[in-house]
PAFIRO-323727 format. One record per residue (C-alpha): x, y, z. Coordinates in steps of 0.001 Angstrom, whole numbers, plus 500000, padded with zeros to 6 digits. Example, Ala and Ser with C-alpha at 12.3 -4.5 7.8 and 13.67 -1.06 7.14 Angstrom:
512300495500507800513670498940507140
END
This chain:
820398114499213760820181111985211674817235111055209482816663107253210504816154104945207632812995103164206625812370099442206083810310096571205781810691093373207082810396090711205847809774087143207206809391083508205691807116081035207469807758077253206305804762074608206684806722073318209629806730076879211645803881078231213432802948082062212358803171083802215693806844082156215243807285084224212775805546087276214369807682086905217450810941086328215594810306089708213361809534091517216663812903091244217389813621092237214466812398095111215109813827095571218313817410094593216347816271097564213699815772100068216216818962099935217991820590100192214716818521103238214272816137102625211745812549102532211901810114099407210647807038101020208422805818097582207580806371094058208023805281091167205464805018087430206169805445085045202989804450081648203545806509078508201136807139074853201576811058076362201059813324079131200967813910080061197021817468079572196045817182082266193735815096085511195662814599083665199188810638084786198780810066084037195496810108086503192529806202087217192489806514088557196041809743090367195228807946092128192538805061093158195625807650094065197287809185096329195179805950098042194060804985098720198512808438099931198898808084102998196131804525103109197620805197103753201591808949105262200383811119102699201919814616103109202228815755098785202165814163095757202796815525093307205922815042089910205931814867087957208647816991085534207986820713085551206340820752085690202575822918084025200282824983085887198163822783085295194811819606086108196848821259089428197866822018090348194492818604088872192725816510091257195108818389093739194977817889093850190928814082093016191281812978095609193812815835098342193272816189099191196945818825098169199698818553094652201110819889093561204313819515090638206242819259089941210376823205089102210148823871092047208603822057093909210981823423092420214098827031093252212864826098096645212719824947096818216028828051095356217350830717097642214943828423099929216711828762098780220646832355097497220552835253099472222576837755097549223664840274096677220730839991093038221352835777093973220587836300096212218102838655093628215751836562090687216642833440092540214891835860093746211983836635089633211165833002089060211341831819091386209062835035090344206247833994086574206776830565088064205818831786090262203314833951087985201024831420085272199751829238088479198892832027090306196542830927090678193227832333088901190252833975085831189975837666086582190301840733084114190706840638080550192976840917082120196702844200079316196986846145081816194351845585084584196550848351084797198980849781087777197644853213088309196623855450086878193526854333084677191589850830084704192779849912088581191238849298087752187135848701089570184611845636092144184750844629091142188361841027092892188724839615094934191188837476092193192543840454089885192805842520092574194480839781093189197032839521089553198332843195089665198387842936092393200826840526090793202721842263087530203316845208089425204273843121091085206925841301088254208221844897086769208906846170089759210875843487090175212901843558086380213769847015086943214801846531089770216606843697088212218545845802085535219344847882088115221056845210089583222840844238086071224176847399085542225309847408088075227406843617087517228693844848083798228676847045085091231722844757087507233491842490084773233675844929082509235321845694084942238207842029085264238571841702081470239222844130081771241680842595084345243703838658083962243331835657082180241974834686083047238511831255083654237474829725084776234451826110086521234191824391084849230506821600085123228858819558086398226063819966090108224925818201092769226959817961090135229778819253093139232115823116091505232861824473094616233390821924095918235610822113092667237836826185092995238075825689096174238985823355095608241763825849092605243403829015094790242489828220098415242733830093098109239976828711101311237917828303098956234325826923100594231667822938099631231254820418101197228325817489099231227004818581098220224104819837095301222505823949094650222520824184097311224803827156095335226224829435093671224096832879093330225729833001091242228476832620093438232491834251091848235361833985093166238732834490091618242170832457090861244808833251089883248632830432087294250474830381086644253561833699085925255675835428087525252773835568085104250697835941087301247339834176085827243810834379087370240153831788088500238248831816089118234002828984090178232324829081088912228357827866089223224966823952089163224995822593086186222604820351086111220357818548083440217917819834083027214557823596083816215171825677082201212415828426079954213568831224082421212428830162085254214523830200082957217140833720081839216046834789086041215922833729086441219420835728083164220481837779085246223066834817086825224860833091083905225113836232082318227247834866084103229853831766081768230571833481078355229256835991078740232316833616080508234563833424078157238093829248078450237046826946080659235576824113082545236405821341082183233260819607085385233620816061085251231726813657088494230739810635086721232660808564089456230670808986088665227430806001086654225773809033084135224553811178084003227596810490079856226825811870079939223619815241082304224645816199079569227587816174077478224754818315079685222695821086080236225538821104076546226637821996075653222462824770078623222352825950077233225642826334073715224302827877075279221241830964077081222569831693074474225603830044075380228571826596073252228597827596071346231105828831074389233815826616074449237116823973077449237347821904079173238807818802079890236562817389083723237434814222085237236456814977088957235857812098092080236197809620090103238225808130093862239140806383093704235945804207090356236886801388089843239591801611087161242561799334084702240356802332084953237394805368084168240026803561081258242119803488079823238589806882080309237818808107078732241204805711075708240028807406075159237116810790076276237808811575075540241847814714075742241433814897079461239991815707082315241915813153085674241107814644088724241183814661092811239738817869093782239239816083097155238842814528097746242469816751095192244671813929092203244633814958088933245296818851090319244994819829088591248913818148085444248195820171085458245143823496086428247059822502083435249761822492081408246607825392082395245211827457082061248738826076078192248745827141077714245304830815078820246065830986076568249365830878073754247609833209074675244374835669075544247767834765072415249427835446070181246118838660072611244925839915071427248358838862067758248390841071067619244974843826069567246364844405067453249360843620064587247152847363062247246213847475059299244145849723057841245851848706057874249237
END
């Protein structure tokens, strides 16, 4: 087995943020560190009006951090937050130990997760869009580096032929996840022909895959974890009168997902931008449930699909007493409360979903008998 590495994390709190922000935010961190398979032996919070373009923390704090990771024998340092470049490398030279960042560590949770080939290139791009800006040196214009006659010169350096490479790369995976989408691009049409499409979203962990399970029998793959899924599950379902529906099961999301990892997973996402509606699934357990609506409803409005009907579902409602779920019905009386774990909930949810998919029918066929010039 092996040994798991140690870290520290690290947080910055501006003026603006509150601490238990902060606290909450490296939780999850945590959480993200674990899955990786590291462990967290400490966790420091430096307070500045700004991030330091040079060492993110500032040097005198780099140079504390340096001494309590030869202290408690750390293994790297994770920030919270992506680095630049020049941060990377200024750390790295003022501590003398590995530093990561939370980007870094959520693409190594997904190389990890991925399976399908369409997942499994989609993290490769990521981690090369990552990669290039953080190559050492300072090599030739990226415009010169095509590749091929003329473009070569004299005494071409390691550093230039690596980001050669990795342009090259980028460019066939784009292609070939073009292909891919193609043929996805198709499946999904036939689908649309013969069912409703919905897609189960939400934050990480939220328990997707145990919910599609429980309408589906569908036998999806569930640990508690974060990522655990990361290409997309569909699996049908028939309601009542046998009217059939399809149900996909995404990418978890997180806070603090940079815009091209968003971009990498393009494809997957297609599956909720031309879902028929969604079903928000939320952790009602978490302390920050709040703040992760908040996250999904932004990534939703990101990639397209803010404006899709849902259903909003409060997950694992086994873990709070009657006082906690009359509140939530207060403030939410539109939600549906359910555990996917034990079956709670799960037929007011299906009664739900049946209504939902009556009316897409009723206006699909209000459009279809519908002739301009009648």
């Amino acid at each position: 087995m092996r040994k798991k590495e140690r870290a520290i994390l690290v947080g910055l709190q501006l003026n603006s943020q509150r601490r238990t922000e902060i606290e909450d935010s490296l939780s999850e961190l945590d959480l993200l560190l674990k899955t990786a398979g590291g462990e967290a032996i400490a966790k420091v919070i430096q307070k500045k009006d700004k991030p330091s373009p040079r060492t993110y923390i500032g040097s005198g704090k780099a140079q504390e951090l340096s001494e309590m990771a030869r202290v408690l024998q750390a293994d790297m340092i994770v920030f919270d937050d992506e680095l630049s470049p020049t941060q990377q490398r200024n750390l790295e030279n003022l501590i003398g130990k590995k530093i990561i960042d939370r980007t870094t560590l959520i693409l190594d949770i997904f190389a990890q997760h991925a399976h399908s080939q369409a997942g499994k290139l989609q993290v490769e791009m990521a981690q090369l869009n990552y990669r290039l800006p953080r190559l050492r040196g300072r090599g030739v214009l990226l415009s010169r580096l095509g590749g091929g006659i003329g473009t070569r010169g004299p005494g071409e350096t390691k550093l230039e032929v690596d980001r050669r490479r990795i342009l090259q790369r980028i460019q066939k995976i784009k292609k070939l996840l073009q292909k891919l989408e193609k043929q996805r691009e198709l499946q999904r049409k036939k689908r649309k022909n013969q069912a409703i499409r919905i897609s189960i979203v939400g934050y990480t962990n939220a328990g997707k895959s145990t919910l599609l399970n429980r309408l589906t029998k569908g036998g999806a793959r569930v640990e508690d974890q974060l990522f655990a899924t990361l290409d997309p599950l569909t699996r049908k379902m028939f309601l009542d009168n046998s009217v059939q529906v399809v149900i996909s099961d995404t990418v978890g999301f997180i806070q603090k997902l940079p815009p091209y990892l968003i971009a990498a997973f393009h494809s997957t996402l297609q599956e909720v931008v031309e879902a028929d509606f969604l079903i928000h699934l939320v952790d009602v357990s978490s302390p920050v449930y709040r703040k992760q609506i908040e996250v999904v409803n932004q990534i939703l409005d990101q990639i397209g699909a803010g404006e899709l009907p849902r259903l909003l579902v409060f997950n694992k409602i086994d873990l709070l007493d009657k006082k906690e779920r009359l509140n939530l019905k207060i403030h939410f009386p539109e939600s549906i409360l359910v555990s996917a774990l034990n079956a709670k909930g799960i037929e007011e949810l299906k009664e739900k979903i049946v209504a939902e998919v009556k009316k897409i029918l009723a206006n699909k066929a209000v459009v279809t008998s519908f002739s301009p010039f009648s």
